[in-house]
N, C-alpha and C positions, 0 to 999 in steps of 0.2 A: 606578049609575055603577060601572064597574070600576076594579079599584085599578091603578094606572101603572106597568110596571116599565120599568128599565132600556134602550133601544134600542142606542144608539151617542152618542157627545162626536163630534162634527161639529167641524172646521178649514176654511177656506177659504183655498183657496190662488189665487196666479197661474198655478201652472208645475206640474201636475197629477206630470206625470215625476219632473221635478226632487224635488217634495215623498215619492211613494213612494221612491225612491231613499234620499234623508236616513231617512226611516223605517226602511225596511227593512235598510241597511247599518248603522245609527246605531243601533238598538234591538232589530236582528233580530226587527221582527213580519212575519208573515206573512200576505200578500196573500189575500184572501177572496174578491174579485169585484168587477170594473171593469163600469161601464155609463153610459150618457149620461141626461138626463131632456130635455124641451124641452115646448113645446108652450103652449095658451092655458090650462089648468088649472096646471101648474106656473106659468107666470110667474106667476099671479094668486093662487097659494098665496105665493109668497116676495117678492112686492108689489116686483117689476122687471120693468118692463115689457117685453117680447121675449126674456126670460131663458132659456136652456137654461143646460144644465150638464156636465159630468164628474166620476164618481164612481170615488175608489177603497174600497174598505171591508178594514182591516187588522186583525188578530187579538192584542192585546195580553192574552195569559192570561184569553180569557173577556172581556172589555169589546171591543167593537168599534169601532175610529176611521174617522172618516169625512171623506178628506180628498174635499174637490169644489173645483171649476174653474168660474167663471159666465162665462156671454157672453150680454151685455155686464158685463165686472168694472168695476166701483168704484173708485176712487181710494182708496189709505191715504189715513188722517189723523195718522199718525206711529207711532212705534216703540212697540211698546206696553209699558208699565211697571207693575208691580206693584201698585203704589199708585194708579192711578187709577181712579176706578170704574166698574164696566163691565165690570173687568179680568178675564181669564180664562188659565187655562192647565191641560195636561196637567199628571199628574202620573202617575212610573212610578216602580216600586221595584224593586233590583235588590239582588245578594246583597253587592256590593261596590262603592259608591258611589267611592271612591279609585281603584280598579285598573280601573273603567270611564270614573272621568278619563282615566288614564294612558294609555287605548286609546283614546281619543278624536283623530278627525281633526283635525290641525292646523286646518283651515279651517271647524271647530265653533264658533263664540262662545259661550262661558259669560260668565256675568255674576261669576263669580269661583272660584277654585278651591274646592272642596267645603269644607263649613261645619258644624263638630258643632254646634246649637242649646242651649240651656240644659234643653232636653228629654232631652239626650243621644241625639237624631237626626242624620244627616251627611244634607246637602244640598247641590244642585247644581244650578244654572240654567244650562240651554242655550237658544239660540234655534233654530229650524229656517231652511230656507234665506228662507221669509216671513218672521221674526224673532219668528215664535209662539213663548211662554212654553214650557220644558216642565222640572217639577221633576222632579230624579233622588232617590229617596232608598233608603236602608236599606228591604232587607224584611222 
């Protein structure tokens, strides 16, 4: 058996655009490679039935994210919160958690202004425009 590294954290989005756009203005990653998948092996790999897809793949320092777009998408089943299980989220470190509040788009939601933990870490919860989890923290 070979040992597993790394690929890409995978996001699915509604609004394929919309979601590179928030990334790339919001976190300054850079765009890697947009492509579609479809077909009877894909759907039946991601067990939705007539499913293709859009892919964008963006370049976070070496980790590659992978926001995709399904057709037919899914219905949410709510907002998703921290604490439920299941739960997931990015997480990105940056050199100044405060002054990339402060540059933060108005029409960003965080879950509260940055937070020094008992760790002596500052943290920062935004949502993206799907309301995907993503922590800001010290690097």
């Amino acid at each position: 058996m070979s040992d597993p590294t790394a690929h890409h954290v995978g996001i699915t989005v509604s609004d394929l655009d919309r979601a590179v756009d928030f990334y790339t203005e919001t976190f300054d990653l850079d765009p890697l490679t947009e492509f579609a998948v479809g077909g009877d092996a894909f759907a039946e790999a991601v067990a939705v039935e007539g499913a293709s897809a859009e892919f964008a793949h963006l370049d976070a320092d070496g980790i590659r994210i992978e926001l995709v777009a399904y057709d037919p998408a899914a219905e949410s089943d709510g907002t998703p919160q921290l604490n439920r299980p299941g739960a997931t989220h990015l997480g990105l470190s940056v050199d100044d958690v405060e002054g990339f509040y402060a540059d933060l788009n108005d029409d960003v939601e965080t879950l509260s202004p940055p937070q020094t933990t008992e760790t002596g870490t500052t943290v920062l919860f935004v949502r993206d425009p799907e309301g995907n989890l993503i922590e800001v923290l010290d690097a």
